[in-house]
Every structure is written in C-alpha cells, then in structure tokens.
C-alpha positions, 0 to 999 in steps of 0.5 A: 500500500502506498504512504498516501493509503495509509495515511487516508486509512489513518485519517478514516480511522480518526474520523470513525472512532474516539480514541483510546478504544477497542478496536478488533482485528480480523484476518485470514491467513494460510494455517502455516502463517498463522503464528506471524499474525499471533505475533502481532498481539503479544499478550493479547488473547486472540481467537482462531477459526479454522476454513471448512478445509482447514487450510486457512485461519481466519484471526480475530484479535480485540485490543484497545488502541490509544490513537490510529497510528497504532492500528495503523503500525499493526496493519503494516506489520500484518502487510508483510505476512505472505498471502494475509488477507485483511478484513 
C-alpha cells in the first residue's frame, strides 16, 4: 500500500472512532502463517477459526488502541505476512 493509503486509512480511522478504544482485528491467513499474525498481539488473547478445509485461519484479535497510528503500525506489520488477507 502506498504512504498516501495509509495515511487516508489513518485519517478514516480518526474520523470513525474516539480514541483510546477497542478496536478488533480480523484476518485470514494460510494455517502455516498463522503464528506471524499471533505475533502481532503479544499478550493479547486472540481467537482462531479454522476454513471448512482447514487450510486457512481466519484471526480475530480485540485490543484497545490509544490513537490510529497504532492500528495503523499493526496493519503494516500484518502487510508483510505472505498471502494475509485483511478484513
């Protein structure tokens, strides 16, 4: 994603939510990717489904955020994991 992307996604969330909130995280991965996204939440409980095949996972995770860049900074994170849908 471009910087100019993110920084409208941070400015959306800005305009969306008051700060500090709970903000929930929701992505599908590849089961063996599924770690990588664990750890982007260390000590925070996250909850995990597996698809109807098993090949995926989908990741929930809810944590409170003290301003958009903090969400923003995970979503790039996340960004990085091969083959990571965001929902």
């Amino acid at each position: 994603m471009s910087e100019d992307r993110w920084l409208k996604f941070g400015q959306s969330l800005d305009e969306h939510h008051q700060w500090p909130c709970c903000y929930v995280f929701k992505f599908i991965v590849a089961r063996e990717s599924a770690q990588a996204v664990l750890d982007l939440f260390p000590g925070i409980e996250t909850g995990q489904r597996p698809s109807s095949s098993g090949q995926y996972v989908s990741v929930t995770a809810e944590a409170t955020m003290s301003c958009a860049a903090e969400v923003v900074a995970i979503y790039r994170r996340a960004a990085d994991i091969p083959g990571i849908v965001s929902l």
